[in-house]
ZAVO-682017 format. One record per residue: residue number from 1; residue in one letter; x, y negated, z of N, C-alpha, C, O in turn. Coordinates in nm, 2 decimals, padded with zeros to 4 digits. Last residue first. Layout:
% residues N
  nr rest     nX     nY     nZ    caX    caY    caZ     cX     cY     cZ     oX     oY     oZ
 NUM    A      X      Y      Z      X      Y      Z      X      Y      Z      X      Y      Z
...
END
This chain:
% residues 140
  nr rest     nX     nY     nZ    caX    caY    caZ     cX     cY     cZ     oX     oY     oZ
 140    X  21.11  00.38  01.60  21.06  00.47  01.63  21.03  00.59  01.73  20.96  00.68  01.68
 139    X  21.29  00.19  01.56  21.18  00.13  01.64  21.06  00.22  01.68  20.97  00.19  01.75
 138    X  21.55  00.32  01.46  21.52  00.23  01.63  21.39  00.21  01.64  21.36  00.20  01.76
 137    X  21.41  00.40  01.22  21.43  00.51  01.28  21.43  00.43  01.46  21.36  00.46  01.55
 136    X  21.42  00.12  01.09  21.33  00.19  01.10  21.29  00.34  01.22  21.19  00.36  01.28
 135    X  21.66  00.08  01.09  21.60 -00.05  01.17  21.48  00.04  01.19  21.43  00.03  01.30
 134    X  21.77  00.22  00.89  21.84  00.26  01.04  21.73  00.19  01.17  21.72  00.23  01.29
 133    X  21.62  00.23  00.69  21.59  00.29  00.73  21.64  00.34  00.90  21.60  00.42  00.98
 132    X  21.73 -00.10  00.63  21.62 -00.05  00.64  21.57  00.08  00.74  21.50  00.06  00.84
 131    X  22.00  00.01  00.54  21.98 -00.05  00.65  21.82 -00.03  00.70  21.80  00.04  00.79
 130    X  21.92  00.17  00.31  22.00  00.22  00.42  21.98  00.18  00.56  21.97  00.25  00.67
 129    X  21.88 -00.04  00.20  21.76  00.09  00.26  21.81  00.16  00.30  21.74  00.25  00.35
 128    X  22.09 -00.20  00.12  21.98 -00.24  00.21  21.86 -00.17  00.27  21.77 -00.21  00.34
 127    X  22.27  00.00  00.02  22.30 -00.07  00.12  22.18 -00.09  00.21  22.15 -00.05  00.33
 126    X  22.11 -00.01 -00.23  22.13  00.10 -00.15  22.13  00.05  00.00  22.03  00.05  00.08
 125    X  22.13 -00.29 -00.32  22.05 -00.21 -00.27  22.05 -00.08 -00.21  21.98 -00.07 -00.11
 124    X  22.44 -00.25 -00.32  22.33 -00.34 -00.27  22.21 -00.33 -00.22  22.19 -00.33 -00.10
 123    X  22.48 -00.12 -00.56  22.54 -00.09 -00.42  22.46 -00.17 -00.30  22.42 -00.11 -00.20
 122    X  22.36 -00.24 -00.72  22.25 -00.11 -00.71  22.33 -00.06 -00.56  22.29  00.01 -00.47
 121    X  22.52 -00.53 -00.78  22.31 -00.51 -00.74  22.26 -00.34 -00.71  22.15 -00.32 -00.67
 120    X  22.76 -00.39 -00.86  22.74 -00.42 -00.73  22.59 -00.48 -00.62  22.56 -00.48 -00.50
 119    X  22.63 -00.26 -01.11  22.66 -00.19 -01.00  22.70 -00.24 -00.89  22.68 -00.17 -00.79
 118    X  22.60 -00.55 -01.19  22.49 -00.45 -01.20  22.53 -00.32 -01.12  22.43 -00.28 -01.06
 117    X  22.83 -00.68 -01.19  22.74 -00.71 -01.18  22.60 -00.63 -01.15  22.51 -00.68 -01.09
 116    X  22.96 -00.50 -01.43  23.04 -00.48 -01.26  22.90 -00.55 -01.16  22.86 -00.48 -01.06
 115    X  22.84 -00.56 -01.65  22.86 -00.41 -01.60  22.88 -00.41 -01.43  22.83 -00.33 -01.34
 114    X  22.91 -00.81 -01.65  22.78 -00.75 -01.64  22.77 -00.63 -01.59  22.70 -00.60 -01.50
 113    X  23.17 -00.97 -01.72  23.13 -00.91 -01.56  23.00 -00.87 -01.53  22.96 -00.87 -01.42
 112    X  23.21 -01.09 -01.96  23.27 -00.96 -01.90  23.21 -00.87 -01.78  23.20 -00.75 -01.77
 111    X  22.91 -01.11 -02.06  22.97 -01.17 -02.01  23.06 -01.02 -01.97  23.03 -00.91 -01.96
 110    X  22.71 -01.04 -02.32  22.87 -01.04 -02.33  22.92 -01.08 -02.27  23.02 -01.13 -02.32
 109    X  22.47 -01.01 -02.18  22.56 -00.92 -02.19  22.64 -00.96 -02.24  22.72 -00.87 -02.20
 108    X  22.38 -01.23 -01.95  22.43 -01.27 -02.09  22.52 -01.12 -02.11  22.63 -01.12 -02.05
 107    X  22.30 -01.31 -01.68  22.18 -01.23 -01.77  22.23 -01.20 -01.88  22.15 -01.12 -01.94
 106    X  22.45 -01.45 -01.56  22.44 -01.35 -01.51  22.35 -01.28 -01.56  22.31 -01.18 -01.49
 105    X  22.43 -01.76 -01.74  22.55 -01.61 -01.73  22.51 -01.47 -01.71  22.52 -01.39 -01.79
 104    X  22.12 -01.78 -01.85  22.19 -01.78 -01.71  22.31 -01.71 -01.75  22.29 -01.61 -01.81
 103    X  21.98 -01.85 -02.18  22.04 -01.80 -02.04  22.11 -01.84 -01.93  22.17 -01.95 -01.93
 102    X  21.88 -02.08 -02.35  21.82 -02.11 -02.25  21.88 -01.99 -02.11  21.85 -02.01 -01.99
 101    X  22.05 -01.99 -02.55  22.12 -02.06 -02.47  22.07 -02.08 -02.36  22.15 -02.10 -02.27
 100    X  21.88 -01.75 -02.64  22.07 -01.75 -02.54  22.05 -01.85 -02.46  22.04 -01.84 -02.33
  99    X  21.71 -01.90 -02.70  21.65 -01.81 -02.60  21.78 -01.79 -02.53  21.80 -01.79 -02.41
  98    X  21.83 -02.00 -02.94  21.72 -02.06 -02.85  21.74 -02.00 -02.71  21.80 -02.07 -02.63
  97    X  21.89 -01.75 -03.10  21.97 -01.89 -03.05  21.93 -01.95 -02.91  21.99 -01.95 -02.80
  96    X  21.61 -01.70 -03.18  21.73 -01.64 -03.07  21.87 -01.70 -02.99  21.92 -01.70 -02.87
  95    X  21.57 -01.91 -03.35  21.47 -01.86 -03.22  21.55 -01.77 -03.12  21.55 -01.77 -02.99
  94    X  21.76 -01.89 -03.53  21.75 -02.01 -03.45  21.66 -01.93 -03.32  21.71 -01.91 -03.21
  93    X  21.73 -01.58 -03.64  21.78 -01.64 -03.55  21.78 -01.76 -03.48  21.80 -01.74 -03.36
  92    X  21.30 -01.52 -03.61  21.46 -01.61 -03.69  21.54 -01.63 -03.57  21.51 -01.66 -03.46
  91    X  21.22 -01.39 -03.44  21.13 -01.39 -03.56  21.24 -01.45 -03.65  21.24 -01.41 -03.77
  90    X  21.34 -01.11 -03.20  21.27 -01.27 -03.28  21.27 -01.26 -03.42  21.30 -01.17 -03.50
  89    X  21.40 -00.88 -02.97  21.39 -00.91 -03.10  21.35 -01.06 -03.12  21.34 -01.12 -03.01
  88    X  21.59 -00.84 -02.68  21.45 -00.86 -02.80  21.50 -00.92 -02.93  21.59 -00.99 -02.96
  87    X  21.87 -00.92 -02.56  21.82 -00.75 -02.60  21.68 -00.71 -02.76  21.67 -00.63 -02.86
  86    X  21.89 -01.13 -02.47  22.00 -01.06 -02.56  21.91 -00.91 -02.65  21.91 -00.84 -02.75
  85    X  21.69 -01.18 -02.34  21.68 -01.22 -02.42  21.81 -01.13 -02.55  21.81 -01.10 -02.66
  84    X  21.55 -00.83 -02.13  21.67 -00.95 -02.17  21.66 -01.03 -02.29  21.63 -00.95 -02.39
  83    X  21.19 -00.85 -02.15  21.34 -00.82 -02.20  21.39 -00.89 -02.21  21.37 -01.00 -02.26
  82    X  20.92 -00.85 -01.95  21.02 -00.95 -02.08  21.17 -00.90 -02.08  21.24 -00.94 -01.99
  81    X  20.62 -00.77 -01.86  20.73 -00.76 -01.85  20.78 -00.82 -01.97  20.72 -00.85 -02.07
  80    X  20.32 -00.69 -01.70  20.38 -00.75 -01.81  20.54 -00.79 -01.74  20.57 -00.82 -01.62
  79    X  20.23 -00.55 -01.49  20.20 -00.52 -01.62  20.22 -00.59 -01.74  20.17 -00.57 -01.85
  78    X  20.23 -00.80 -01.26  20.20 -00.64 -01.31  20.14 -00.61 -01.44  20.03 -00.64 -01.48
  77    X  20.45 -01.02 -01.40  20.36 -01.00 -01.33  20.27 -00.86 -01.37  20.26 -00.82 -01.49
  76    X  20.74 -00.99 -01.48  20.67 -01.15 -01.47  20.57 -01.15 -01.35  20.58 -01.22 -01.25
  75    X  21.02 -00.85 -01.43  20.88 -00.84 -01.39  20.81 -00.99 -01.38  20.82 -01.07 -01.29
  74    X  21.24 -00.81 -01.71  21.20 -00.89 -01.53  21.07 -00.86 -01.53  21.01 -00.84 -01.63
  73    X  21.55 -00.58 -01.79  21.38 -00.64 -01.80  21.37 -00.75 -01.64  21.44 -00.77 -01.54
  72    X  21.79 -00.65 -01.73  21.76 -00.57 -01.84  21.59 -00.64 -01.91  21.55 -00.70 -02.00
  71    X  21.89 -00.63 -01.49  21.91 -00.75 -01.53  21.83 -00.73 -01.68  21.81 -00.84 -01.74
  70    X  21.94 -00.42 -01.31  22.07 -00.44 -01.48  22.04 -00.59 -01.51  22.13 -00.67 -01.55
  69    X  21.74 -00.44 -01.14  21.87 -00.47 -01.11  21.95 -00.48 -01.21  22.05 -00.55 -01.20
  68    X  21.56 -00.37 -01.41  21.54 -00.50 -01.29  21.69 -00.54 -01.24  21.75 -00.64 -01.28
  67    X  21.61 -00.10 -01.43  21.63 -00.25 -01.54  21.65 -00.37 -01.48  21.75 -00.45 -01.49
  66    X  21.57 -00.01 -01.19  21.76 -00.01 -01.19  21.72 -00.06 -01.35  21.83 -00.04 -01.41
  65    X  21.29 -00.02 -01.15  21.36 -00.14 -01.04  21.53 -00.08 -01.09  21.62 -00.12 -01.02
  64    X  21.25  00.14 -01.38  21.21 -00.03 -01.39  21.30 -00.09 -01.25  21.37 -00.19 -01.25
  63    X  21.27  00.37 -01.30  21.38  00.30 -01.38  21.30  00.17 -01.42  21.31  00.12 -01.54
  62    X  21.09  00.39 -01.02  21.24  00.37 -01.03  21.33  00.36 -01.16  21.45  00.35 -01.15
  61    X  20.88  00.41 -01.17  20.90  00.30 -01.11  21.04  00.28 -01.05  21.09  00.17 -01.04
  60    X  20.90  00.64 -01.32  20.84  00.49 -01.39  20.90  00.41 -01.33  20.97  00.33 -01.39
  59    X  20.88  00.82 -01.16  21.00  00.82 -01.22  21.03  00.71 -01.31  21.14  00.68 -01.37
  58    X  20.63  00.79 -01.05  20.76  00.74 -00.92  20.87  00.73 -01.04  20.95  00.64 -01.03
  57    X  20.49  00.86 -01.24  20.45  00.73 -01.19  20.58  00.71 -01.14  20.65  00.61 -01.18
  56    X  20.66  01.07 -01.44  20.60  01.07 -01.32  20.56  00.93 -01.29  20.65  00.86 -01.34
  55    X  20.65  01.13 -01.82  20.70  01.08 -01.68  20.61  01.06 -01.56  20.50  01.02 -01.57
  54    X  20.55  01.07 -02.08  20.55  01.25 -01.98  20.64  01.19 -01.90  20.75  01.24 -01.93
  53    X  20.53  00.89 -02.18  20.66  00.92 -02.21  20.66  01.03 -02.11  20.76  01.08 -02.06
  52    X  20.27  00.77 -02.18  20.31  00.74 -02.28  20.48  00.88 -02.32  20.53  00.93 -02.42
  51    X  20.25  00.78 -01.90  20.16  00.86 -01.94  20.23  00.88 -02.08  20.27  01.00 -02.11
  50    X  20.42  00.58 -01.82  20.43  00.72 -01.76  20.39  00.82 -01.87  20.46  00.92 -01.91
  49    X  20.28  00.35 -01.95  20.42  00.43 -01.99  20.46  00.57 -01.95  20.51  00.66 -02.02
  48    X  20.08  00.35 -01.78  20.04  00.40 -01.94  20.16  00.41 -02.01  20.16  00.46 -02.12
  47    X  20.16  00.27 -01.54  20.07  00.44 -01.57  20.05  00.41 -01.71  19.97  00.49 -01.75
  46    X  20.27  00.05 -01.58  20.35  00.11 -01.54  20.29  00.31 -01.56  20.35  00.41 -01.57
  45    X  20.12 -00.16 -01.86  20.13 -00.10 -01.76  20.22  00.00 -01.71  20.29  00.04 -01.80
  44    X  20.25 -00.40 -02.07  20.22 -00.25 -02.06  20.26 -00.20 -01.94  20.37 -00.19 -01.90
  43    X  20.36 -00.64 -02.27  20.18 -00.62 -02.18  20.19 -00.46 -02.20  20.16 -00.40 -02.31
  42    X  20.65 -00.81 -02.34  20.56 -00.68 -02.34  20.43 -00.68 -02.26  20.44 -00.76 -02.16
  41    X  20.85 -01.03 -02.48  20.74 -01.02 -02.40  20.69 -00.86 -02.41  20.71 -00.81 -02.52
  40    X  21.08 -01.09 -02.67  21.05 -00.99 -02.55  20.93 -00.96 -02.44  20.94 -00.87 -02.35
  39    X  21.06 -01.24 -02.90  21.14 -01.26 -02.77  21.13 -01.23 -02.66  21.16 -01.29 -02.56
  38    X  20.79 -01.09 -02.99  20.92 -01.17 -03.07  20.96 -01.22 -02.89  20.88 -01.22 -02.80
  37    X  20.67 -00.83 -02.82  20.64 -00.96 -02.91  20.78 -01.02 -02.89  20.86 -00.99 -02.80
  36    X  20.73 -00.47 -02.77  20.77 -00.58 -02.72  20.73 -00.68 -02.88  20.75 -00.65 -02.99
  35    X  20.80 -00.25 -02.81  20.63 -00.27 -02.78  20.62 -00.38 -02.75  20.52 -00.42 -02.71
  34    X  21.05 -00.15 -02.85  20.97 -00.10 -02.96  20.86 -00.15 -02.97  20.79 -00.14 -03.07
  33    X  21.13 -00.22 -02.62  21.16 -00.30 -02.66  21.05 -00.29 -02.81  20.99 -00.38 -02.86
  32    X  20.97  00.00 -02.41  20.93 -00.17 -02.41  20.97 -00.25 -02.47  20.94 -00.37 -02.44
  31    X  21.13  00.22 -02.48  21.02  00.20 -02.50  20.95  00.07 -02.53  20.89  00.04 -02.63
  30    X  21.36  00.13 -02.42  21.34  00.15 -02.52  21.20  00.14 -02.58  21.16  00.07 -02.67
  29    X  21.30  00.13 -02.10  21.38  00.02 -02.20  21.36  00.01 -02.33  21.33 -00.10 -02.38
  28    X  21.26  00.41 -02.06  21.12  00.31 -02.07  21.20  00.19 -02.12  21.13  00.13 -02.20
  27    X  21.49  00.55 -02.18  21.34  00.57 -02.26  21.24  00.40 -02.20  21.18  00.31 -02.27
  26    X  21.63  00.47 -01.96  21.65  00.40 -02.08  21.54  00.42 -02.18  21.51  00.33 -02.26
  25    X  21.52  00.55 -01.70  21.53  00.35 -01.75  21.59  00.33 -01.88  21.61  00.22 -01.93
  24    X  21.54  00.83 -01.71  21.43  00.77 -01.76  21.43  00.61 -01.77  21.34  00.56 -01.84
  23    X  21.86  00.86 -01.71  21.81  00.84 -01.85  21.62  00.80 -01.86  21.57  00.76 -01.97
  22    X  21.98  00.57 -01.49  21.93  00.71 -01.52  21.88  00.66 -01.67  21.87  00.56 -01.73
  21    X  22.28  00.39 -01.68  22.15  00.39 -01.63  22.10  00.57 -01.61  22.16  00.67 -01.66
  20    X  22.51  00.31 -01.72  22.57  00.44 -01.76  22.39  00.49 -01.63  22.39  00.57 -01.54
  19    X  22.64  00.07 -01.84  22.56  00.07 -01.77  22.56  00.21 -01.70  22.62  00.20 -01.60
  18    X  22.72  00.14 -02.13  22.79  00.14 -02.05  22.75  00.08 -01.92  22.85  00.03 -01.88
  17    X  22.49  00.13 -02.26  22.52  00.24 -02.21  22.60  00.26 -02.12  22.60  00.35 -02.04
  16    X  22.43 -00.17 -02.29  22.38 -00.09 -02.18  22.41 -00.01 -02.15  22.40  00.00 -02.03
  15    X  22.70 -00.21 -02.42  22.67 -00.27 -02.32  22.59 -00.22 -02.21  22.62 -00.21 -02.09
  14    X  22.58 -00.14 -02.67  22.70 -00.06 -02.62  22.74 -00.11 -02.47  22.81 -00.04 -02.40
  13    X  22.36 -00.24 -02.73  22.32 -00.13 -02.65  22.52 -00.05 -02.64  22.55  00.07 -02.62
  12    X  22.34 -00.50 -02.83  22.36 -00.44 -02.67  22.34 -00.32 -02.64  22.28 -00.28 -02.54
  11    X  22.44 -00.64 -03.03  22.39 -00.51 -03.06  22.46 -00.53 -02.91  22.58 -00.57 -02.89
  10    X  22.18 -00.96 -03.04  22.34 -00.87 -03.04  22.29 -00.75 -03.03  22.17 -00.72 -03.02
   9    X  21.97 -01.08 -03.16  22.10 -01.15 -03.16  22.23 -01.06 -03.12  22.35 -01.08 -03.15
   8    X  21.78 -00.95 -03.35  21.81 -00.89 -03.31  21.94 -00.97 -03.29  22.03 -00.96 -03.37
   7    X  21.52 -01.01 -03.65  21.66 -01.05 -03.59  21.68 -01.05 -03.42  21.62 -01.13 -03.35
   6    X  21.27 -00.95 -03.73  21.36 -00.95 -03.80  21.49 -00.95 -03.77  21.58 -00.90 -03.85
   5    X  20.94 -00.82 -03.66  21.06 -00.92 -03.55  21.18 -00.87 -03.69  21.17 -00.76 -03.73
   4    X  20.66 -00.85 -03.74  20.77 -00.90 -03.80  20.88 -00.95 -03.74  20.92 -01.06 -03.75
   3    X  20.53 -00.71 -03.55  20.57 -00.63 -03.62  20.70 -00.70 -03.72  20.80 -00.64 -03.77
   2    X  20.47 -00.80 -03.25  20.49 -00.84 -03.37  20.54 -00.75 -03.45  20.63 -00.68 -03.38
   1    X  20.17 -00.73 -03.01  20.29 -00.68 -03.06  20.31 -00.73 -03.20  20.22 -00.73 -03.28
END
């Protein structure tokens, strides 16, 4: 973890809230940004945030998969994760710079269509465990 992150390319969090996330994906958001190296990297387990923030394993893992769908965090590989670039910190803006440009639209909170973007990934999902569970209950 760096301690000298200095620059912060946008204030997203009017962006997130309007997200309008459960409140445990925004503690662990928060959390992983506070724990996070210059451009977002984090190394922390899914039971040591639990543990970190008096949360359930399950209450862990469902506000990581509706960051995931916000687009918010990504799952590199267990137990390490990376914040939206909009969202991490860096060490100089050029380095932030950097990291924009290297985005996708569909990752860029100041795209108008993030918000809408991210509730139609959670309608989605739903959708698909829905389905899921219909395909599940026929074979039963």
């Amino acid at each position: 973890m760096s301690n000298g992150l200095l620059f912060v390319p946008v204030n997203g969090e009017g962006v997130v809230a309007a997200l309008d996330l459960p409140q445990p994906a925004y503690r662990v958001l928060f959390t992983l940004r506070s724990r996070s190296e210059s451009g977002g990297r984090v190394e922390m387990g899914q039971n040591q945030i639990a543990e970190l923030l008096s949360l359930s394993r399950p209450s862990v893992t469902s506000a990581f998969r509706e960051l995931i769908l916000a687009r918010l965090v990504t799952k590199q590989r267990n137990g390490v994760y990376r914040i939206n670039a909009m969202l991490a910190g860096y060490e100089s803006p050029a380095a932030a710079q950097r990291a924009i440009d290297d985005m996708t639209v569909d990752d860029r909170l100041d795209d108008p269509e993030f918000v809408a973007r991210y509730h139609q990934a959670v309608e989605d999902y739903r959708e698909q465990l829905a389905l899921d569970r219909r395909k599940k209950l026929r074979v039963a």
